[in-house]
Each structure stands twice: as structure tokens, then as C-alpha cells.
Wavefront OBJ file of the C-alpha trace (Angstrom):
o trace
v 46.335 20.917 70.234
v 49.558 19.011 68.564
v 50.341 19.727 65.381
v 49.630 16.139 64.328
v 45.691 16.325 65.391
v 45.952 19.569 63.242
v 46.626 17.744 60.235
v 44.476 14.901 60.759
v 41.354 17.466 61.356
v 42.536 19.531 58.242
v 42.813 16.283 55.791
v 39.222 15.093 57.104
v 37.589 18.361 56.279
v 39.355 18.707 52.841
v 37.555 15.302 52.330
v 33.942 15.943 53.209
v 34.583 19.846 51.542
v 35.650 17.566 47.743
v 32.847 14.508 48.493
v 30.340 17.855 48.625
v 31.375 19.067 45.365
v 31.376 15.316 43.736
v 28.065 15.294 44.900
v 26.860 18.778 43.519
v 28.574 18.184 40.421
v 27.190 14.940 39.591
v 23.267 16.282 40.263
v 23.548 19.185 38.087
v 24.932 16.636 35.190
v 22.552 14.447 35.884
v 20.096 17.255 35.769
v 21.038 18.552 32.713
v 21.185 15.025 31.052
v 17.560 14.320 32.166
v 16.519 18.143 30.458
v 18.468 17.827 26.516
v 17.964 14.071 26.112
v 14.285 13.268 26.301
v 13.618 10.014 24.803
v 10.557 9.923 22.250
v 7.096 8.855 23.358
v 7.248 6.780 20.168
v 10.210 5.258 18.456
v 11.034 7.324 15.365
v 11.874 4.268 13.742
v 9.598 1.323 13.959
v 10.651 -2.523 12.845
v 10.086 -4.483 9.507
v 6.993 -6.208 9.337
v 9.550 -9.440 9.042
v 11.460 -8.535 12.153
v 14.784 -8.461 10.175
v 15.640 -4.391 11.411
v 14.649 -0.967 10.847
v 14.449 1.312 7.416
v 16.645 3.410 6.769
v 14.194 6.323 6.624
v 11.809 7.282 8.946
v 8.443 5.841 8.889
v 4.974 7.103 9.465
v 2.804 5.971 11.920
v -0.269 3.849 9.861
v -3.211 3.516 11.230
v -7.370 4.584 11.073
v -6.246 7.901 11.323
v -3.700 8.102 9.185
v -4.179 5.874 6.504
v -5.668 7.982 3.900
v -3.016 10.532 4.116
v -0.349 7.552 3.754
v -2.336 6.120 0.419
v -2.707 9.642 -1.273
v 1.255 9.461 -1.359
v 1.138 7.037 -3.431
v 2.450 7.100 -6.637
v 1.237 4.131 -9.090
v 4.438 3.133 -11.582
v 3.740 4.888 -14.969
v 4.298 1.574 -17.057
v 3.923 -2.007 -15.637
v 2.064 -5.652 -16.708
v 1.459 -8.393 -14.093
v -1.202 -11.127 -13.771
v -4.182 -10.944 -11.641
v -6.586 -13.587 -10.481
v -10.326 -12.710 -9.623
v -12.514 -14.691 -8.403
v -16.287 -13.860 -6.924
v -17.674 -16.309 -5.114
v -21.784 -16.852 -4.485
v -23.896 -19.567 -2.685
v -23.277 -22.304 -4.221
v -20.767 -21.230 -7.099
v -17.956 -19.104 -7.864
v -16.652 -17.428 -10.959
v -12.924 -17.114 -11.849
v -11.170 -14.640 -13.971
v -7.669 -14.248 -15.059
v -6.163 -11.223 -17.081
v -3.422 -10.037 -17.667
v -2.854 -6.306 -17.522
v -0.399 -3.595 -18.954
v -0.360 -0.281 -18.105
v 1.405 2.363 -20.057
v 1.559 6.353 -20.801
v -2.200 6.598 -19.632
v -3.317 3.533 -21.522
v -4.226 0.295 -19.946
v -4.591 -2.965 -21.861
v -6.268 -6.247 -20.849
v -6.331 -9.659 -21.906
v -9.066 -11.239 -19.890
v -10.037 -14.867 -19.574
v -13.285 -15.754 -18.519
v -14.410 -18.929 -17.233
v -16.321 -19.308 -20.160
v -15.833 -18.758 -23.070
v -12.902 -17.259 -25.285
v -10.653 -14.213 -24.343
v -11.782 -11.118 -24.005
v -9.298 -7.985 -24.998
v -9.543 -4.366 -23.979
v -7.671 -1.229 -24.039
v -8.645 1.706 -22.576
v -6.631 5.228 -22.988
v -7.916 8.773 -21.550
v -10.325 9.089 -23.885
v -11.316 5.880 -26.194
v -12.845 2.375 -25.434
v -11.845 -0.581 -27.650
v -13.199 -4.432 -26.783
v -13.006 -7.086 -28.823
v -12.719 -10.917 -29.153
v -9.940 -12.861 -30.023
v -10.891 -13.545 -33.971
v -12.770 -10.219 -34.324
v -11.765 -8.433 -37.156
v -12.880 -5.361 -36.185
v -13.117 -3.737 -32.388
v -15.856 -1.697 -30.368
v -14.928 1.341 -30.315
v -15.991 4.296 -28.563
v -15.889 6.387 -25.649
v -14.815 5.549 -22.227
v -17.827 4.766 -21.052
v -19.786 4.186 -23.682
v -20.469 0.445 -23.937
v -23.717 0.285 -23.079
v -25.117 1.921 -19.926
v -21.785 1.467 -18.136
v -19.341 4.002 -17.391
v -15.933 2.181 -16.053
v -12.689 3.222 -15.318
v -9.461 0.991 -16.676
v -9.734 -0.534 -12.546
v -13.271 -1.169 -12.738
v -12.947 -3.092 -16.283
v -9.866 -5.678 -14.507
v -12.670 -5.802 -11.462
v -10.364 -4.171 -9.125
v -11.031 -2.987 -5.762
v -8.835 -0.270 -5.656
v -7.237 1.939 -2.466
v -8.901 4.945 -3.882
v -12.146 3.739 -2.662
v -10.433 4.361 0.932
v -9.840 7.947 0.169
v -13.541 8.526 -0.089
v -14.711 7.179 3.352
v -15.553 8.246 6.478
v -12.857 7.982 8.947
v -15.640 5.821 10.831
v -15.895 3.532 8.289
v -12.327 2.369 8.603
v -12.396 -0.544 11.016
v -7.969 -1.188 11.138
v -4.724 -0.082 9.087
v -1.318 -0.799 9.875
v 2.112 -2.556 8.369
v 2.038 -6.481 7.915
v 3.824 -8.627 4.891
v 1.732 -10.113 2.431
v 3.375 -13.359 0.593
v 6.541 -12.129 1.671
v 5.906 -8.402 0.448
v 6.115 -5.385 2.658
v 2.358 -3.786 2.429
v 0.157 -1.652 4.410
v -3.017 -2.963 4.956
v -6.231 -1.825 5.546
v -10.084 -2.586 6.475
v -13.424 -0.479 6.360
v -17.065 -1.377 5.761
v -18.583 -0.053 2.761
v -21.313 2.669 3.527
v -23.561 1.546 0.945
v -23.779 -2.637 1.932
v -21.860 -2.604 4.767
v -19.482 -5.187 3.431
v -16.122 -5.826 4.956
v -12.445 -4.903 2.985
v -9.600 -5.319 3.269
v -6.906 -4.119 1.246
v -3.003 -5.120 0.747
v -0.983 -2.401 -1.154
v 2.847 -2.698 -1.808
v 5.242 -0.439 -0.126
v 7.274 -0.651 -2.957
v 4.862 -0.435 -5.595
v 2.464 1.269 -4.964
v -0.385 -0.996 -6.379
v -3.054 -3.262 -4.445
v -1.338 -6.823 -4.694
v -4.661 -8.369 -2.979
v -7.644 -7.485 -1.563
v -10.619 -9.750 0.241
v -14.271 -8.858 0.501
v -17.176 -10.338 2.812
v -20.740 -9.618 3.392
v -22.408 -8.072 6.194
v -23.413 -12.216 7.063
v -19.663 -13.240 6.678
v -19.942 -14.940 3.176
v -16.677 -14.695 1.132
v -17.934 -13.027 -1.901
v -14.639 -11.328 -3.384
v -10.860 -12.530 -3.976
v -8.094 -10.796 -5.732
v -4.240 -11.893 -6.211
v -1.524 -10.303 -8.355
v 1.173 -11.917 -9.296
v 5.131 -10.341 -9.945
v 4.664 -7.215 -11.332
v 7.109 -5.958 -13.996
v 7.878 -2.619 -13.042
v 8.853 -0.941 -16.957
v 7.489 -3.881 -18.852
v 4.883 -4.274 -21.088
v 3.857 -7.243 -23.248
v 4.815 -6.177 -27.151
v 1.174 -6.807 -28.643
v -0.633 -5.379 -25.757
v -1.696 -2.121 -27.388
v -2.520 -3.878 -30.735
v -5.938 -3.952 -32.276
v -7.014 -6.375 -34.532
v -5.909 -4.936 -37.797
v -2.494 -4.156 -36.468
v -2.736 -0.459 -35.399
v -0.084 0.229 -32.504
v -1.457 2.521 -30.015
v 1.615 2.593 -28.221
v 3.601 4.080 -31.256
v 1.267 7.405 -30.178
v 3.932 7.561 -27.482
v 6.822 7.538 -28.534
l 1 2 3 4 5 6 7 8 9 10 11 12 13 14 15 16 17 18 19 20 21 22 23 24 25 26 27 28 29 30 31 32 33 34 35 36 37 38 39 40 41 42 43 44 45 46 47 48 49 50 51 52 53 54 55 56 57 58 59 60 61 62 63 64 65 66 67 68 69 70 71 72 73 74 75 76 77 78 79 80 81 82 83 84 85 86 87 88 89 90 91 92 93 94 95 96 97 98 99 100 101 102 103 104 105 106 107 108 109 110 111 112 113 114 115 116 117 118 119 120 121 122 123 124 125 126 127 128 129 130 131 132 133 134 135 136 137 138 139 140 141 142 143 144 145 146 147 148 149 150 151 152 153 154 155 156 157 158 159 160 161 162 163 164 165 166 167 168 169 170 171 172 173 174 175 176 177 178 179 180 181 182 183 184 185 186 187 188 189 190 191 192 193 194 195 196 197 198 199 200 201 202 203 204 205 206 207 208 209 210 211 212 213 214 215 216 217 218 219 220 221 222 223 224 225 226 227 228 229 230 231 232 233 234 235 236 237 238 239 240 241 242 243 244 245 246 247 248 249 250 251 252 253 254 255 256
């Protein structure tokens, strides 16, 4: 055999012997890839309800099963006022409401405006119940819940449906939950029937704030019977006569 044929033979085997090793190399990477870098069944980090990105911190998944785990993290701010608009609706009529609420230390004050009539104020704190009109002299006052047969918490007296109410039900009873935007505000939503009428809710509660910003309620027939809106809340704002009574006692000086 000439030396050149040698060569030739030797060069060709040196080949295959380096395209072997290539090729074992590049499985076990490959291998080893597939093993430390398992991608997520679900995204860690899920999108904006507006579609403009991601947080920056992790979000929980919302949903029926989760949803009253994500509201009992809530956190309501300790002093706030905003506006909110009820408004029950019946066959043949409806009934609107505005009042104006500020919350502070505990206390919760409430200018309410009926649709007839002249405006109603109220302040609860933990312990005492004061109503009066505007012109009264002198206030109701007694305990929380002692105006007549009626036992009401500061949420009950604005006629708030409140996310609480979720924390009591059935997992069954919650029909959908989940992210959306509400008026431009990042919420989490969520829907249930209530055991007692099986009416449908639904709730809208800001990410940010922590508070139910609207809420909708229907009958087991489909009839609109509820409505509430709130308006810009002022996180750290309340108005400067809210926690007066009529003879100019300030409540809120028991604060400071």
C-alpha cells in the first residue's frame, strides 16, 4: 500500500472518529439542557388586564378557587373619602342615592342624599351610632346597632355590597373570578349566587385599593335590581367637617 493511500485512509478515519464525538457531545448538552431548564406549565408572570406588559411582581393565579384567599389579603386604606352612587332598581321604579363617605381611625362618616328629601348624616365609630338631619340640633345617639331593630355595620349603612360577603360562601356558590379593568382601573372581579335568593353578583375590587369600586346585582329572573359606582377615591383624605356633630363636637380630635 503507498504511503499516499496511507494518509488518505488515516485523514478519513480521523474525520468520522471527531464527527462521532460532535455528535456525542452535542446529545449529552442537549440532554442536559432539556433536564435543568423546564419551562413552567404556567407563566409565572401573567399580562395586564390592558395588554400594556407584565408586573413587576409575581402574580397569583385568580380564579373560583382562589379568590377568597386573594380577597382576605386585602388590606382596606386606614383613612380615605370618595363618592358613591347607589341606585336599586324595582318594576317599574328605581331609587337613587348618593353619599359621600370618609373613613378614618375606625370611624366612618356619611353624608347621604336621598332621592327625597333632605340629607341625611351619619357617623359610625367602634362603638357609637350618631344620625341626624341637616338642621337638627341635636343627633341620635346610641349604640351601633341600636336604631331601631337594625343592627348595621358602617358598609351596610352606605348600602354596600361588600367582598366580605365572598369570604363566607361556598366555593360552589362562586360562579367566575379573574383579572379584568374596570373604567380603566386594574380590579379583580368576581361572581357567585347568593345562597339565600339565589341572586347573581358580581363584584369589582381595586388592585390598588383595596375597596369595591362597583358591584351589580340581578335576580334569579334576570331583573337588574342593584347598582353601585365609586368615584376617585382620596387615599389619606378626609373632608374637614366630616366627623362633626351638630353642636360642633370633633370626633376626629379623639385621634389625634
Amino acid at each position: 500500500m503507498s504511503t499516499k493511500r496511507i494518509v488518505i485512509i488515516t485523514v478519513i478515519g480521523i474525520a468520522i472518529i471527531a464527527a462521532a464525538l460532535c455528535v456525542i457531545l452535542l446529545s449529552s448538552y442537549l440532554n442536559r439542557e432539556s433536564e435543568e431548564v423546564a419551562l413552567p406549565e404556567t407563566p409565572v408572570e401573567t399580562e395586564r388586564p390592558n395588554g400594556n406588559g407584565t408586573d413587576t411582581l409575581d402574580r397569583v393565579v385568580v380564579n373560583r378557587d382562589t379568590i377568597q384567599d386573594v380577597i382576605s389579603s386585602f388590606v382596606r386604606p386606614d383613612t380615605y373619602s370618595r363618592d358613591v352612587l347607589i341606585e336599586s332598581f324595582w318594576e317599574g321604579g328605581q331609587a337613587v342615592y348618593q353619599i359621600r363617605a370618609s373613613v378614618m381611625g375606625g370611624m366612618t362618616s356619611l353624608r347621604t342624599q336621598p332621592p327625597i328629601g333632605i340629607e341625611k348624616r351619619i357617623i359610625v365609630t367602634e362603638d357609637t351610632l350618631f344620625i341626624w338631619y341637616i338642621g337638627d340640633r341635636y343627633p341620635f345617639v346610641g349604640d351601633v346597632g341600636s336604631a331601631g331593630d337594625e343592627s348595621r355595620t358602617a358598609d351596610e349603612w352606605q348600602m354596600l355590597i361588600t367582598y366580605e360577603d365572598i369570604l363566607r360562601l361556598d366555593k360552589s356558590d362562586i360562579i367566575d373570578a379573574g383579572y379584568t379593568q374596570y373604567d380603566g382601573v386594574d380590579c379583580i372581579y368576581a361572581v357567585y349566587l347568593s345562597p339565600l335568593l339565589g341572586n347573581k353578583r358580581t363584584y369589582y375590587v381595586s388592585l390598588d385599593l383595596g375597596l369595591v369600586i362597583a358591584a351589580e346585582e340581578y335576580d334569579k329572573n334576570g331583573a337588574h335590581i342593584y347598582s353601585m359606582r365609586a368615584n376617585d377615591c382620596l387615599v389619606g383624605e378626609v373632608d374637614p367637617d366630616a366627623f362633626l356633630l351638630p353642636d360642633g363636637t370633633d370626633l376626629s380630635v379623639k385621634l389625634s
